[in-house]
PyMOL commands that place a pseudoatom at each C-alpha (Angstrom):
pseudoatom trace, name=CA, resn=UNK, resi=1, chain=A, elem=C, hetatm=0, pos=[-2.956, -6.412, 2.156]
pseudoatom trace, name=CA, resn=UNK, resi=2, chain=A, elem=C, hetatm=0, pos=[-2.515, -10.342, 1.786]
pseudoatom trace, name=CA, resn=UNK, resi=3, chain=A, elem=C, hetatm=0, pos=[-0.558, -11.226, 4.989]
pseudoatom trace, name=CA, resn=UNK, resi=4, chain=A, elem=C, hetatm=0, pos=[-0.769, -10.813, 8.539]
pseudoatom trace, name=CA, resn=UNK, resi=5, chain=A, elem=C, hetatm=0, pos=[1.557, -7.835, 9.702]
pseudoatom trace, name=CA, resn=UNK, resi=6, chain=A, elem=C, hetatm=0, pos=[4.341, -7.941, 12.771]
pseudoatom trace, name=CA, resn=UNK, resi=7, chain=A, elem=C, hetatm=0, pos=[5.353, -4.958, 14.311]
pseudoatom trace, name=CA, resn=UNK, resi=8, chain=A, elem=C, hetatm=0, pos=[8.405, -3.168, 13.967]
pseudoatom trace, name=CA, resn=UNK, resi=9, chain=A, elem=C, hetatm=0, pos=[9.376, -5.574, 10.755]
pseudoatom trace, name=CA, resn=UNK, resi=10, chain=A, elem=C, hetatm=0, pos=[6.638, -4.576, 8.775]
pseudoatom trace, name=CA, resn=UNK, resi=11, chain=A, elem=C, hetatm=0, pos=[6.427, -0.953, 10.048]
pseudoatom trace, name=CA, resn=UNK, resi=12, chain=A, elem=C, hetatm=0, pos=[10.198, -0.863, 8.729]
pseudoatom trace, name=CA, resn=UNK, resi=13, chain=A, elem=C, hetatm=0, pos=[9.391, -2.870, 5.600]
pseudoatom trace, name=CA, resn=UNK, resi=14, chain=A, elem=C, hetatm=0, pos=[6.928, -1.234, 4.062]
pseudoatom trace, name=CA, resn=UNK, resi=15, chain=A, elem=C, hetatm=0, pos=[7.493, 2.256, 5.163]
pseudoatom trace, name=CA, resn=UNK, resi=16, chain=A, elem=C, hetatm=0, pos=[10.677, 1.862, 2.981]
pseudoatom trace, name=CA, resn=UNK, resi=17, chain=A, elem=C, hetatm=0, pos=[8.887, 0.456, 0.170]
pseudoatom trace, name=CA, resn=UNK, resi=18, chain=A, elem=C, hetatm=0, pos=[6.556, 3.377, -0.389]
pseudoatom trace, name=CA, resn=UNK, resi=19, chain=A, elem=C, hetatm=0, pos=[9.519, 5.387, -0.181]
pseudoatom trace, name=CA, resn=UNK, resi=20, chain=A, elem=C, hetatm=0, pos=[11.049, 3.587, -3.214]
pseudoatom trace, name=CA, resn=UNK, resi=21, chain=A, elem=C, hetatm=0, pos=[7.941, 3.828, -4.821]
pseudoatom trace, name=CA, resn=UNK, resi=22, chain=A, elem=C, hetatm=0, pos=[7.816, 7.825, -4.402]
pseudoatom trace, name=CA, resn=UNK, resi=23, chain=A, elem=C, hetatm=0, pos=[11.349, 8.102, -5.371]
pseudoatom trace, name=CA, resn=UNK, resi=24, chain=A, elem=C, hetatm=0, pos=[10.850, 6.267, -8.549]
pseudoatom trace, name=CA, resn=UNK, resi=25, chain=A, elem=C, hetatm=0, pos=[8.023, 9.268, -9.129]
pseudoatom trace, name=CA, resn=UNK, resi=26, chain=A, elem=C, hetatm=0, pos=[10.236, 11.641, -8.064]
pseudoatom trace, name=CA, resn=UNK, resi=27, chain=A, elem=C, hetatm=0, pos=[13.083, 10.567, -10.812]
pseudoatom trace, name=CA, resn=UNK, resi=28, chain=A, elem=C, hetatm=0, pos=[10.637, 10.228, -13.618]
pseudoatom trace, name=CA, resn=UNK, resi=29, chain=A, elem=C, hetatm=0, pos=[9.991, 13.735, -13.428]
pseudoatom trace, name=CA, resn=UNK, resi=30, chain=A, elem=C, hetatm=0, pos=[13.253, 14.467, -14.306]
pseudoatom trace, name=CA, resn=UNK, resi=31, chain=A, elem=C, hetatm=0, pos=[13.906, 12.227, -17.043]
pseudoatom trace, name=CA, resn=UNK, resi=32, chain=A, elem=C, hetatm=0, pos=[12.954, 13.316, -20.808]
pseudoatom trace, name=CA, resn=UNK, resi=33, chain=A, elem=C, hetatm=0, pos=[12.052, 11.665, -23.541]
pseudoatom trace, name=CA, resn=UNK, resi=34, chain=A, elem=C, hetatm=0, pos=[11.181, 8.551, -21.607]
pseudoatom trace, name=CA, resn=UNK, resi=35, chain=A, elem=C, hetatm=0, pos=[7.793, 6.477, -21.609]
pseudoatom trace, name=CA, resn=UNK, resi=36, chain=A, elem=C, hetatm=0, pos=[7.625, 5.224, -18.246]
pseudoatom trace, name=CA, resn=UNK, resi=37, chain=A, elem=C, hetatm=0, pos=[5.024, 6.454, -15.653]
pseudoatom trace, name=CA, resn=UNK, resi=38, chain=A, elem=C, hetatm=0, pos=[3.148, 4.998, -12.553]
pseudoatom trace, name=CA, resn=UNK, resi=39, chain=A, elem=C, hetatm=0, pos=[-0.334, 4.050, -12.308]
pseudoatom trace, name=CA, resn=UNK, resi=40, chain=A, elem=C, hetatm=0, pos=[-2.547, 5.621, -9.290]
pseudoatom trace, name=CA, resn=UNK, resi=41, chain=A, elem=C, hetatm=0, pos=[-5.074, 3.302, -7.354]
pseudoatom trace, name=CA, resn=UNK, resi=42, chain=A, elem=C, hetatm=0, pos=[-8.365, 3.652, -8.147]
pseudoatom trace, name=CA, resn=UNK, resi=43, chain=A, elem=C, hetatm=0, pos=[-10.335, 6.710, -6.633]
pseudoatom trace, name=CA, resn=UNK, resi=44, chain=A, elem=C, hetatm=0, pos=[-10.844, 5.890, -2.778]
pseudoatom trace, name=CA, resn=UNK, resi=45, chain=A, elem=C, hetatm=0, pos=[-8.554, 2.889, -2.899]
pseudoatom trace, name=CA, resn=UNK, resi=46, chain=A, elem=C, hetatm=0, pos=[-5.805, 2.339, -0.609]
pseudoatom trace, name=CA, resn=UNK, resi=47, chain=A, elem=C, hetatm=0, pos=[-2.238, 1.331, -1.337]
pseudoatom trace, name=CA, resn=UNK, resi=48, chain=A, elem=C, hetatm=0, pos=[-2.469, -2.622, -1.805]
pseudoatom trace, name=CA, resn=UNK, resi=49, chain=A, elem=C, hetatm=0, pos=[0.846, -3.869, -0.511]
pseudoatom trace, name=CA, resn=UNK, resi=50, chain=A, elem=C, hetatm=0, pos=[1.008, -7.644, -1.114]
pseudoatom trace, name=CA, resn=UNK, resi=51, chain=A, elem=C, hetatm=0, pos=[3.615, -9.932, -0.049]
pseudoatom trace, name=CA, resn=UNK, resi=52, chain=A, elem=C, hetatm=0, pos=[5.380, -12.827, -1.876]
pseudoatom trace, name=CA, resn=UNK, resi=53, chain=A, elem=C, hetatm=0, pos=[4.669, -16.279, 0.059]
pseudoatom trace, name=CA, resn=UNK, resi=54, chain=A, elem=C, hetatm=0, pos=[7.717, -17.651, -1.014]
pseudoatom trace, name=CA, resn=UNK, resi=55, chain=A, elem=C, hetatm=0, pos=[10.171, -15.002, -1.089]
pseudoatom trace, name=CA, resn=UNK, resi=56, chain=A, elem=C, hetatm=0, pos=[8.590, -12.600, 1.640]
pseudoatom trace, name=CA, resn=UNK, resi=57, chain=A, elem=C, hetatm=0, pos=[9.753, -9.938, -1.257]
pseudoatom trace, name=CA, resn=UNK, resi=58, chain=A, elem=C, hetatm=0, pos=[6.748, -6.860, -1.065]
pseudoatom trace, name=CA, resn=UNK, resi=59, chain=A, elem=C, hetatm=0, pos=[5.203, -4.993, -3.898]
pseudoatom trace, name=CA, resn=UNK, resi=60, chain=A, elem=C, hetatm=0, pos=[2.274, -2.855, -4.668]
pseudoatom trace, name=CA, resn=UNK, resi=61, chain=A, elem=C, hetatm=0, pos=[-0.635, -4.506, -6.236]
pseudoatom trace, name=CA, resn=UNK, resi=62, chain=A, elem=C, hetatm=0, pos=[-2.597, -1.716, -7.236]
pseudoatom trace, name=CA, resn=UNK, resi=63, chain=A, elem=C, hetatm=0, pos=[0.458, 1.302, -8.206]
pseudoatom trace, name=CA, resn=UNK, resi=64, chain=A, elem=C, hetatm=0, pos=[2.404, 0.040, -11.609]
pseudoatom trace, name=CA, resn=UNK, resi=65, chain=A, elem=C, hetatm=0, pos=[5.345, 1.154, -12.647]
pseudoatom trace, name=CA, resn=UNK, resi=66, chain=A, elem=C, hetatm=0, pos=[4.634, 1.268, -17.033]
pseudoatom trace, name=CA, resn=UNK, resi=67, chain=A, elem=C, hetatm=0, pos=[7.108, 1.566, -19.430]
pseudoatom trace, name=CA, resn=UNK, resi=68, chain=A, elem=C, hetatm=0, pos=[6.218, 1.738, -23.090]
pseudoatom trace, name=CA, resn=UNK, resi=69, chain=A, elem=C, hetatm=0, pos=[2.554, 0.474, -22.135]
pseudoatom trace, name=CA, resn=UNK, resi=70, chain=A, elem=C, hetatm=0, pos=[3.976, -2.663, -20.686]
pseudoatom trace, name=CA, resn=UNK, resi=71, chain=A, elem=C, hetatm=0, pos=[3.822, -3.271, -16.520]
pseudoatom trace, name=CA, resn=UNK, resi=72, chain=A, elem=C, hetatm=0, pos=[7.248, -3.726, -15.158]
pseudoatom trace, name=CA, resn=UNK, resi=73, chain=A, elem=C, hetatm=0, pos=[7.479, -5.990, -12.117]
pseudoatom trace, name=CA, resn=UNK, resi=74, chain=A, elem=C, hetatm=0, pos=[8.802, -4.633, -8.942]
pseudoatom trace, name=CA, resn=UNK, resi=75, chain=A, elem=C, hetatm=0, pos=[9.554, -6.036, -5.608]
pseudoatom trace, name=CA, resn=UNK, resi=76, chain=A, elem=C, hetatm=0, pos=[11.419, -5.369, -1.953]
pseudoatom trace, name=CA, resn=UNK, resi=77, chain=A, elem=C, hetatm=0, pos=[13.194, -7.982, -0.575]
pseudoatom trace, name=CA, resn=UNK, resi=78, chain=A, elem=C, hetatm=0, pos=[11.926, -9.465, 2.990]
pseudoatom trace, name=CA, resn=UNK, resi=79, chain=A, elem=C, hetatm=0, pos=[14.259, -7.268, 5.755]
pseudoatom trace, name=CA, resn=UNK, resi=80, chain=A, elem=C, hetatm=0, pos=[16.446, -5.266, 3.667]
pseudoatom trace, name=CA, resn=UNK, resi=81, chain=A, elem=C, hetatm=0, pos=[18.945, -3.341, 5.309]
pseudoatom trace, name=CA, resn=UNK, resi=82, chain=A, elem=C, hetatm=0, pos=[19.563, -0.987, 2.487]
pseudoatom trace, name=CA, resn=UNK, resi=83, chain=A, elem=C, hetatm=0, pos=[18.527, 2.380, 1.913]
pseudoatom trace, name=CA, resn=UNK, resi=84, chain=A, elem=C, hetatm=0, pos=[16.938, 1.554, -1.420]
pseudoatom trace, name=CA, resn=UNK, resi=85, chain=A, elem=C, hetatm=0, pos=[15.898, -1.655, -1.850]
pseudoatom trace, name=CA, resn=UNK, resi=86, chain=A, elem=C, hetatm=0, pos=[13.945, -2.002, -4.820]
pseudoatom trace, name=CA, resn=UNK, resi=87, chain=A, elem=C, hetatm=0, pos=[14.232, -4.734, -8.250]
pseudoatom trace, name=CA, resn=UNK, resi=88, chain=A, elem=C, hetatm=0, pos=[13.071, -5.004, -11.258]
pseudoatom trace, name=CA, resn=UNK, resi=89, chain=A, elem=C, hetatm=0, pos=[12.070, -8.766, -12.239]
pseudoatom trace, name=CA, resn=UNK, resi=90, chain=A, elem=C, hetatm=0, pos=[12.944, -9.093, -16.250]
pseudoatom trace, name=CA, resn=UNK, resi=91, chain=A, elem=C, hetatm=0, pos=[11.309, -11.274, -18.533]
pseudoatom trace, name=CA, resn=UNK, resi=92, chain=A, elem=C, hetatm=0, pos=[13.666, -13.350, -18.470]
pseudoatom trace, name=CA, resn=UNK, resi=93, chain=A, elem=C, hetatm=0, pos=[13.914, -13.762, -14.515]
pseudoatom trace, name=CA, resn=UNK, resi=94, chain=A, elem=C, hetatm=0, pos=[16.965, -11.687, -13.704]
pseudoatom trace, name=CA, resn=UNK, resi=95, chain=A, elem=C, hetatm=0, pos=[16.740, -9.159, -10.880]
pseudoatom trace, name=CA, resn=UNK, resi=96, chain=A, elem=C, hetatm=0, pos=[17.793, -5.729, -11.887]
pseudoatom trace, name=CA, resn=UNK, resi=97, chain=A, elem=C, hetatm=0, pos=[18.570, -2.782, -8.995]
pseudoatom trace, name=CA, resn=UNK, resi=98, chain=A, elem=C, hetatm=0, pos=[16.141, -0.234, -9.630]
pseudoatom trace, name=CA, resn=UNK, resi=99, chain=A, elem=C, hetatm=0, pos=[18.464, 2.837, -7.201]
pseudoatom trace, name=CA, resn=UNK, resi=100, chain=A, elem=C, hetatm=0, pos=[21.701, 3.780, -6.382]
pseudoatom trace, name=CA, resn=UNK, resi=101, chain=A, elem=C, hetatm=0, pos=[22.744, 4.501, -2.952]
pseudoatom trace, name=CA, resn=UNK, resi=102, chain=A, elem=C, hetatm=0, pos=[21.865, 7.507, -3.601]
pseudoatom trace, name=CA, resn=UNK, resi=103, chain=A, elem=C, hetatm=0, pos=[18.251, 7.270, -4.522]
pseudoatom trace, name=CA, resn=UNK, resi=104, chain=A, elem=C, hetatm=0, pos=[19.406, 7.511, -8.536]
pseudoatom trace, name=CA, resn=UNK, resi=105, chain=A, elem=C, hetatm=0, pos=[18.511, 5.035, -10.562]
pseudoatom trace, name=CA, resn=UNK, resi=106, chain=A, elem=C, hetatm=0, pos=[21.145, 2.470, -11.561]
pseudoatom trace, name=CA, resn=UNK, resi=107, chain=A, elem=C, hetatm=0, pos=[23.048, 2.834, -15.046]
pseudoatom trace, name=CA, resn=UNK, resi=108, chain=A, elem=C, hetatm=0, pos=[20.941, -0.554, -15.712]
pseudoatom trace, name=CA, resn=UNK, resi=109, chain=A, elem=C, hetatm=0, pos=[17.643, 0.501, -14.896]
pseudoatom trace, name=CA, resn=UNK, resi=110, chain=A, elem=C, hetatm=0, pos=[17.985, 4.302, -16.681]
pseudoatom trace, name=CA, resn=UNK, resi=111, chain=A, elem=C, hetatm=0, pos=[19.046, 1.829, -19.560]
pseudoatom trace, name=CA, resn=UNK, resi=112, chain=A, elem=C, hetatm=0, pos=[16.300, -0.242, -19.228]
pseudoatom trace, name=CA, resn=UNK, resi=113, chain=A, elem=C, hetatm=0, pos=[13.776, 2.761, -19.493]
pseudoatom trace, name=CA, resn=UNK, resi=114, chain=A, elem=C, hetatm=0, pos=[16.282, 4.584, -22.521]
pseudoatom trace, name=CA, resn=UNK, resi=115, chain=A, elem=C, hetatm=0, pos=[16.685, 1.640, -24.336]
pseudoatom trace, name=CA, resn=UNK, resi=116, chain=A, elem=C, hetatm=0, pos=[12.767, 0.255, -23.904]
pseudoatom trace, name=CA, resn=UNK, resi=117, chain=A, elem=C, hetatm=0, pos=[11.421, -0.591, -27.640]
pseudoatom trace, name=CA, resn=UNK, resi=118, chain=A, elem=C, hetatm=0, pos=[8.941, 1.808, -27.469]
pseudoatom trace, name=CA, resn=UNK, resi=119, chain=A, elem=C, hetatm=0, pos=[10.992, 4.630, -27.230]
pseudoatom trace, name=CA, resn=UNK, resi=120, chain=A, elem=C, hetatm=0, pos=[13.007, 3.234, -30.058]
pseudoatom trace, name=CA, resn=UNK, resi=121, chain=A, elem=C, hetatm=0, pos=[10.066, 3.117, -32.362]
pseudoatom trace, name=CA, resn=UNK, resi=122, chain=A, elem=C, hetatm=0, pos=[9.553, 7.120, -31.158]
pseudoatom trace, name=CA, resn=UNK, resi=123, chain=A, elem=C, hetatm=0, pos=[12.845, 7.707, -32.560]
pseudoatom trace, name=CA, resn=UNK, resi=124, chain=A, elem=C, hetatm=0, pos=[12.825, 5.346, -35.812]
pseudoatom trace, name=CA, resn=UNK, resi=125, chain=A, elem=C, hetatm=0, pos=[15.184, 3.399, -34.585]
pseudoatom trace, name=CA, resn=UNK, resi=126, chain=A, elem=C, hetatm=0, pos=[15.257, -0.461, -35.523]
pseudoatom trace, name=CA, resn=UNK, resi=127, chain=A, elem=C, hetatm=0, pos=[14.725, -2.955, -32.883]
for i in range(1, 127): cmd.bond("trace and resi %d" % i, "trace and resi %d" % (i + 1))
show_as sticks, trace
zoom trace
């Protein structure tokens, strides 16, 4: 952990941000044909959850979310008030929505992972 926690805010926070993490599991399972998976801590290792200093935003250190043997960046925004409040940080700095309401992922992040060059190299497609 790399900050100094305040009860209930980062009982709330973080509670929910595990919970976005497991859901992301959870929904990987049921996708096919996709080469996306996350990374375990080491043996004996706790869930690292570090904190942004300039955004607040909170992410795991040590539990990646991998697609096509790159690390995707993930984040929670400081205080959230929504149910799912996880984004993907692209390349290029733009903030995808990783869930739906509904815990599904967004049409933009099931793209993300469908569309992800390495899957298009599976299917001898040119990228």
């Amino acid at each position: 952990m790399s900050y100094t926690r305040v009860i209930p805010r980062d009982l709330f926070n973080e509670a929910n941000l595990m919970k976005c993490y497991a859901q992301i599991y959870l929904n990987l399972e049921k996708m096919k044909n996709v080469d996306a998976k996350l990374t375990s801590p080491e043996e004996g290792e706790n869930f690292n959850i570090v904190m942004d200093e300039s955004t607040g935003g909170t992410s795991l250190s040590n539990v990646h979310l991998i697609v096509g043997g790159e690390q995707v960046e993930l984040f929670r925004p400081l205080n959230s008030r929504e149910e799912w409040p996880l984004y993907m940080m692209t390349e290029d700095g733009e903030e995808i929505s990783v869930f739906y309401e509904d815990g599904t992922f967004t049409f933009e992040f099931d793209e993300f992972l469908s569309d992800h060059p390495s899957r298009q190299k599976d299917m001898g497609l040119s990228i």
